[in-house]
ZAMARGU-4260 file (C-alpha; in steps of 0.2 Angstrom, whole numbers, plus 5000, padded with zeros to 4 digits):
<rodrens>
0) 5050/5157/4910 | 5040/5138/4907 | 5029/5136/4923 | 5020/5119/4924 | 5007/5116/4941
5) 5008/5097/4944 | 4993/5089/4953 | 4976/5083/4957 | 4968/5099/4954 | 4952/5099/4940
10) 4947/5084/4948 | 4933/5090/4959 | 4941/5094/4974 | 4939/5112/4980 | 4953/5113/4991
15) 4964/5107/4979 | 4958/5120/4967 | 4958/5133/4978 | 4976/5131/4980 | 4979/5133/4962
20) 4970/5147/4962 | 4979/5156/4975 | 4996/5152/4964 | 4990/5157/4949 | 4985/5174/4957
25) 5003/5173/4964 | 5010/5170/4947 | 5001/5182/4937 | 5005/5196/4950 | 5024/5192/4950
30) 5029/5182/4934 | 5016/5189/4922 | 5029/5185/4907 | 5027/5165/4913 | 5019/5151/4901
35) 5008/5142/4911 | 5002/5125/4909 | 4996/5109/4919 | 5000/5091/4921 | 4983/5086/4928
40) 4968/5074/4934 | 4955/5085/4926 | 4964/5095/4913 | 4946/5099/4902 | 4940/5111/4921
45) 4957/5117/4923 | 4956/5126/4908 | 4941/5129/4905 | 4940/5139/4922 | 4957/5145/4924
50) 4962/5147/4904 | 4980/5137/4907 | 4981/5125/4896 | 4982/5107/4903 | 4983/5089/4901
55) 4979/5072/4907 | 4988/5065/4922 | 4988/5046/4925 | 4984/5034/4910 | 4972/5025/4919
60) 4961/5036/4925 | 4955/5040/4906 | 4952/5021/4903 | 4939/5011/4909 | 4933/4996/4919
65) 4941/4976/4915 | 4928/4965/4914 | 4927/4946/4911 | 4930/4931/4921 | 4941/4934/4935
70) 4960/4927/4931 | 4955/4936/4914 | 4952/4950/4924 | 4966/4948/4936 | 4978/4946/4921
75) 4972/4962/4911 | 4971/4973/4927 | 4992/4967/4927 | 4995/4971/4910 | 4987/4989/4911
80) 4995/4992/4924 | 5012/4990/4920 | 5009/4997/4904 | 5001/5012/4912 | 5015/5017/4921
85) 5027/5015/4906 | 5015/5028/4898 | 5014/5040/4915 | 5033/5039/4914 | 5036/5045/4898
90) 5023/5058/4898 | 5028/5065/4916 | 5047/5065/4911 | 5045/5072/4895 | 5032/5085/4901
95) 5043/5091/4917 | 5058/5093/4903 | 5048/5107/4894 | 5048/5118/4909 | 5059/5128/4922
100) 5051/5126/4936 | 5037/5115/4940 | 5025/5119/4956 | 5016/5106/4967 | 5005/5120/4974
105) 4998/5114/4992 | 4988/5099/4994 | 4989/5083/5005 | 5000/5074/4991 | 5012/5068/5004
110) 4999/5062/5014 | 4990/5044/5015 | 4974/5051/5024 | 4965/5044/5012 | 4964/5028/5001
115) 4976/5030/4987 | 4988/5016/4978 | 5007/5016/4975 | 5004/5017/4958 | 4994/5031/4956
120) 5000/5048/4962 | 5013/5044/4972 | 5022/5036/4960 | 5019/5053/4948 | 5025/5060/4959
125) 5040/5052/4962 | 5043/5052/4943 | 5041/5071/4943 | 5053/5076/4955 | 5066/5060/4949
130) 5065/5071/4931 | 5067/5087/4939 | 5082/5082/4944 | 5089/5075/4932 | 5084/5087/4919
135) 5090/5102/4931 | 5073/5108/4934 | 5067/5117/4951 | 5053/5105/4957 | 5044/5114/4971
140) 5032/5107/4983 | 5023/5123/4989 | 5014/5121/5006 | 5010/5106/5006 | 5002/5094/5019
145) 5013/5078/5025 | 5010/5062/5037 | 5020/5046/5043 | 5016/5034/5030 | 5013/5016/5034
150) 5011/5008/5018 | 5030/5004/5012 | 5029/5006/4995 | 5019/5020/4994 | 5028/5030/5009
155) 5046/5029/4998 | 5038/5037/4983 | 5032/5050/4994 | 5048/5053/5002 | 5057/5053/4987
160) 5048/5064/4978 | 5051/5076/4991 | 5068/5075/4994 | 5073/5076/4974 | 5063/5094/4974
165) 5070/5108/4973 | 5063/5117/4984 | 5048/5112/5001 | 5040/5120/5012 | 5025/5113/5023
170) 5008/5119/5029 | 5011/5114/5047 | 5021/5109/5061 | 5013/5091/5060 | 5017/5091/5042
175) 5034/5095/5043 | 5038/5084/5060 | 5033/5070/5049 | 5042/5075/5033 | 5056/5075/5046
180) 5054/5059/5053 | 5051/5052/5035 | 5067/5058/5032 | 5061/5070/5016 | 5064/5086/5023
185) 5079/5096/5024 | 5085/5108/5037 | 5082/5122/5026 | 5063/5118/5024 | 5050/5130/5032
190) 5032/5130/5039 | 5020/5140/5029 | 5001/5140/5031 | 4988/5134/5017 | 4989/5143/5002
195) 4971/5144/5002 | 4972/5156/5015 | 4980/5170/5002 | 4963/5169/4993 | 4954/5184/4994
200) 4938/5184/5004 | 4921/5190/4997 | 4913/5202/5012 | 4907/5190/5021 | 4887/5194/5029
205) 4881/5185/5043 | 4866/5171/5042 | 4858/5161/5055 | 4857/5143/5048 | 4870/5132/5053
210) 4884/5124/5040 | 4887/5103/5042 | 4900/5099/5030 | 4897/5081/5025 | 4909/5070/5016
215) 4911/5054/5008 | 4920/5047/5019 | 4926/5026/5021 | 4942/5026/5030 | 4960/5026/5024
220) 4970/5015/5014 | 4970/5000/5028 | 4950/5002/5028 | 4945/4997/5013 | 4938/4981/5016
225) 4926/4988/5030 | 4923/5005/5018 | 4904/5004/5017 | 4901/5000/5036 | 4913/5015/5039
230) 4903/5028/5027 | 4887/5020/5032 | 4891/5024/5050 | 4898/5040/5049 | 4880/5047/5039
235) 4871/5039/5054 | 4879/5049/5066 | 4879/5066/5055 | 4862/5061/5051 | 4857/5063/5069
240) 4866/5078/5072 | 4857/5089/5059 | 4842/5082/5069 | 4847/5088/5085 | 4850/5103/5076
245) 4833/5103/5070 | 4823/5099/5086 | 4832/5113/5094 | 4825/5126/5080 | 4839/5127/5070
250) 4839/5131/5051 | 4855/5121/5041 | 4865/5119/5027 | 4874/5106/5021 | 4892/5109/5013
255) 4903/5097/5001 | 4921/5099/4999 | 4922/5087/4984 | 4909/5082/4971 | 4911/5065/4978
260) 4904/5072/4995 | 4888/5077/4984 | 4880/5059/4988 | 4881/5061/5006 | 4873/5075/5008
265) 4859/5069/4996 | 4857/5055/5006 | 4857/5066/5022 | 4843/5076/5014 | 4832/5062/5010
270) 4832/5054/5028 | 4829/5072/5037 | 4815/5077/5025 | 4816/5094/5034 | 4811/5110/5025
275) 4823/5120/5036 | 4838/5107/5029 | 4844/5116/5011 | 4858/5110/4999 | 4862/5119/4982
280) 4876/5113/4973 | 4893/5120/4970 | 4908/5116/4961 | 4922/5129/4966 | 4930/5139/4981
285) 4919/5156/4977 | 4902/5148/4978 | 4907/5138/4993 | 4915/5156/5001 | 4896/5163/4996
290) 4887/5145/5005 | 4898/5152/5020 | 4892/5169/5020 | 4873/5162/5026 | 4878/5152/5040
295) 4882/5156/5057 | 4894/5139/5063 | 4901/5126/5051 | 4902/5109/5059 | 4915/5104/5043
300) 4923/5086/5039 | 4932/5090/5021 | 4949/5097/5028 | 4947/5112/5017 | 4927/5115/5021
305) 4934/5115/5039 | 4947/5128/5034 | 4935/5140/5024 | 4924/5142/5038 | 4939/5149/5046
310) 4946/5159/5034 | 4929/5167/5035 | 4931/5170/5053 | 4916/5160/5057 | 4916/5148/5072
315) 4920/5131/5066 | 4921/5114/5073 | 4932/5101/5064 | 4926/5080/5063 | 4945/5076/5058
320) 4951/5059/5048 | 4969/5067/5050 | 4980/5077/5062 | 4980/5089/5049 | 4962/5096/5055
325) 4970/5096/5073 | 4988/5106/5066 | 4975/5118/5056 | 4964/5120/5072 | 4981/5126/5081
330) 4985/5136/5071 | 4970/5147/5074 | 4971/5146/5091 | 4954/5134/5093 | 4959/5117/5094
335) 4947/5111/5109 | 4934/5112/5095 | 4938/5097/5087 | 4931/5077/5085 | 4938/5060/5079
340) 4930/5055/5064 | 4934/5039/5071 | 4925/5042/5088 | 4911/5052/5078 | 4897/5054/5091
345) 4881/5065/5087 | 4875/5069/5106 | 4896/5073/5110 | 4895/5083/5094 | 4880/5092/5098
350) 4886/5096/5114 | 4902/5105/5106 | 4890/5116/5095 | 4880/5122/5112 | 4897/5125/5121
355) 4905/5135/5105 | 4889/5146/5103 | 4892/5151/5124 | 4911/5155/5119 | 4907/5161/5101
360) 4914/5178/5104 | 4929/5175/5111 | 4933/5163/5098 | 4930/5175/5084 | 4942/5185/5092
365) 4957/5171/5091 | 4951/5169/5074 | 4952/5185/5067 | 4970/5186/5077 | 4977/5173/5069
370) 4971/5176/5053 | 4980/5192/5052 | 4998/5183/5057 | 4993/5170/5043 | 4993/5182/5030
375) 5010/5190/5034 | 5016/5172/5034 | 5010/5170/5017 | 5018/5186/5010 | 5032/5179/5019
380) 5032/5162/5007 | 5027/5171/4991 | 5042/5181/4996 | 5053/5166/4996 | 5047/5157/4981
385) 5053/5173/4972 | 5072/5171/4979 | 5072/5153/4977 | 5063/5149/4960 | 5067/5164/4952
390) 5080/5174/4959 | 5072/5188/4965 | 5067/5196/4950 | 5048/5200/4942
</rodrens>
């Protein structure tokens, strides 16, 4: 049995990882007779922590800048990009061929949350699942998060990629309500929460500084051209919430989701100039797990900082750029805890934390209730993936 994990996992984005992580766990435990490999954006990471073997996704991401004068410029950006997706073609193609099943594990890859181009992952994507099917093999896009996208040419990759797979399922209602209304799901496709959920969980002590997840953050796709105003605005307000924080005698510790978060909460750092604000760097889902275990709250941006915090059972508030941080919030029962990033406002923010912290044990209650039905829904995927990828068998 060929297994191939397709993806932006390596890349420096713990969620993404932490989702790999929880189907290679699945994988090693059910199909321990699998050869395993990667199609990915940091294939060097992948293997050196996780000992698949891997390889570069996307051409263009291991060439470098164009210079020159600008119609020089203008006219080589063309020719590379074409040429690229000549090359992510054939690659894609010929490495889905190799395999028997091929797993998108988690992620927001059908979502446009973020800035991202056509011809980036969405059209790998769409690549994949279009060789899948044509070489008869059983493309699967695990738990995976979904939106309405409004960008043509990228929303028809992403709908096609999902409806040539072999298998979906979808990490939330939301998702899959807007699968369906992008007309990529089937009426066979299930909800199942985050894969990152089947992680197991390090005992988990109780500190008494708070967690801000910062993030580097300047809009979506449509924002580009107002992207610095957007991140320079948004490290204001978090700025001036670790400082209410602070002039209310809290200790605080600032969190990353992605190492391009890193900056932010260096720059965050430098304007508070507080001994009682710490950050320590981390690069995967374990050291952030152990970040977790000092705090008392997260106040979390990073979709999947915001979900750690509630693995963890710890009261969390989510600033959301999706309604994916509102679907995750429902799902554990705590969704009055919640802020627009776009609406971002450190004294509304603040107010949030001093109203959780009145409520705080009722809401580990609904937490730790939740939780629990989570985890029988994730045996419940697990179980499916093992019908419908591989009949059943171990």
């Amino acid at each position: 049995m060929r297994i191939g994990l397709f993806g932006r996992l390596g890349s420096g984005n713990i969620g993404n990882d932490a989702t790999l992580e929880a189907v290679l766990a699945y994988l090693k435990a059910e199909r321990p007779d699998a050869e395993l490999d990667s199609l990915c954006s940091g294939p060097e990471r992948v293997t050196e922590r996780y000992g698949v073997p891997a390889a570069q996704l996307g051409w263009l991401d291991g060439s470098g800048p164009v210079t020159g004068p600008k119609p020089v410029r203008l006219a080589l950006t063309l020719a590379r990009l074409v040429l690229g997706s000549l090359i992510d073609t054939w690659q894609i193609a010929t490495w889905v061929r190799r395999h028997d099943v091929v797993i998108v594990p988690g992620m927001g890859v059908l979502e446009s949350t973020l800035p991202q181009r056509p011809w980036e992952l969405p059209w790998g994507q769409f690549v994949m699942s279009l060789a899948g099917k044509a070489f008869g093999v059983k493309v699967a896009f695990v738990s995976v998060g979904a939106n309405v996208v409004r960008q043509r040419a990228t929303g028809w990759l992403l709908a096609k990629s999902a409806k040539l797979a072999y298998y979906r399922s979808f990490r939330d209602e939301q998702s899959l309500g807007a699968a369906q209304q992008m007309r990529m799901a089937g009426p066979s496709d299930h909800v199942f929460p985050d894969l990152v959920f089947a992680l197991s969980s390090p005992p988990v002590p109780t500190g008494d500084a708070i967690g801000v997840g910062v993030m580097a953050y300047s809009g979506g796709t449509e924002d580009r051209a107002d992207a610095e105003r957007i991140q320079e605005s948004y490290t204001v307000e978090m700025t001036r919430f670790v400082e209410r924080l602070l002039a209310d005698g809290r200790s605080v510790r600032l969190l990353i989701g992605d190492e391009a978060d890193e900056a932010v909460a260096l720059d965050v750092l430098s304007r508070v100039q507080s001994a009682r604000v710490v950050y320590e760097s981390f690069t995967s889902a374990d050291e952030l797990m152990n970040q977790l275990g000092t705090v008392d709250t997260v106040v979390g941006t990073r979709f999947h900082t915001v979900l750690f915090g509630l693995k963890l059972g710890k009261p969390t508030i989510a600033i959301g750029y999706g309604r994916k941080h509102l679907a995750l919030m429902e799902q554990l029962g705590v969704e009055e805890w919640f802020q627009d990033i776009r609406e971002l406002d450190a004294d509304r923010l603040y107010t949030q934390f001093v109203a959780l912290q009145g409520e705080r044990g009722q809401v580990v209650r609904t937490i730790d209730q939740r939780l629990q039905v989570i985890r029988e829904r994730l045996d419940e995927q697990f179980a499916e993936l093992n019908a419908v990828l591989f009949g059943g068998s171990s």
